[in-house]
C-alpha positions, 0 to 999 in steps of 0.5 A: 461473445462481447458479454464475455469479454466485458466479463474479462476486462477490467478497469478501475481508478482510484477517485482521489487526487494525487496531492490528496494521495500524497497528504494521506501517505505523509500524514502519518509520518508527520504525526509520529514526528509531532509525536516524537517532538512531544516526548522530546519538549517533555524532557526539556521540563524540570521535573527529574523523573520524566527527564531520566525516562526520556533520556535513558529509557526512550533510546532504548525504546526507539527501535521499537518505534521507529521499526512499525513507524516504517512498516506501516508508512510502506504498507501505505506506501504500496496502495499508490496504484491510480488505475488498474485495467485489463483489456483482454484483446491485447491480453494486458494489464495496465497499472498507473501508480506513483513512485517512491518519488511520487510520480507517475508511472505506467506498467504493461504486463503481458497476461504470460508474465503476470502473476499475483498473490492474494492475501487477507491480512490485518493491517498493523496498528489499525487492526482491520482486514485489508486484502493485499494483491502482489502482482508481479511481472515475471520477465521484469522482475518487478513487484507491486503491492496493492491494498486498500487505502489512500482512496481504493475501499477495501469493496473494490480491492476485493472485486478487484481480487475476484476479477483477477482470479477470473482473468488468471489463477493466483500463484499459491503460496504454501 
């Protein structure tokens, strides 16, 4: 009996630090904006045809930028999860992330209120596999993603995946 529990109960924490989490969540917003700075010292040069591109062709390039620029810094975004943790007495998951503000914060979902997606997607720009979790609380209606990255390895949110599945049956998307 106490094998099976320990099967249903899950725990695992992300080993990083928060001002590590914090540097890898920023660091790809810093490097676009260098980015950005470059393009903008090259056409401060003298030599007209890299000034004309810049000042007429990059406004028009712009939203094609700064579009995947945000998509990519909330898909990071969404992997702020420090601990997840099912205990199966109290039928609960437990999740410990940080904000959009970067603090942290604590959610308790019920077993009867949770639900979540799997998906296996490639992430944008980086091109590997990623395994995205959506979990959901349905009486709060709130929803967080949790994928691989900024410290979790894909192996974990994998095994994390299966757990899951294990504990629940995953909402089915068609």
């Amino acid at each position: 009996m106490k094998e099976n529990l320990a099967e249903k109960s899950i725990k695992y924490t992300n080993s990083k630090s928060r001002w590590s989490i914090i540097l890898r969540y920023l660091l790809y917003q810093i490097a676009c904006i260098l980015v950005i700075e470059a393009i903008v010292g090259v056409s401060l040069l003298d030599h007209s045809t890299i000034k004309q591109i810049v000042l007429y062709v990059w406004p028009l390039m712009l939203p094609y930028i700064v579009v995947p620029v945000l998509l990519l810094s909330f898909w990071y975004g969404g992997s702020r999860v420090i601990s997840i943790e099912y205990d199966d007495d109290s039928k609960t998951l437990h999740l410990l992330h940080y904000n959009w503000l970067l603090q942290q914060k604590q959610k308790d979902i019920l077993l009867s209120d949770l639900n979540f997606r799997i998906y296996h997607v490639v992430s944008p720009f980086l091109l590997y596999r990623v395994v995205l979790i959506l979990i959901s609380d349905t009486k709060r209606k709130r929803t967080l993603a949790f994928t691989s990255g900024l410290g979790w390895k894909w192996r974990q949110v994998d095994e994390i995946a299966d757990k899951l599945k294990e504990i629940k049956e995953p909402v089915v998307d068609w």
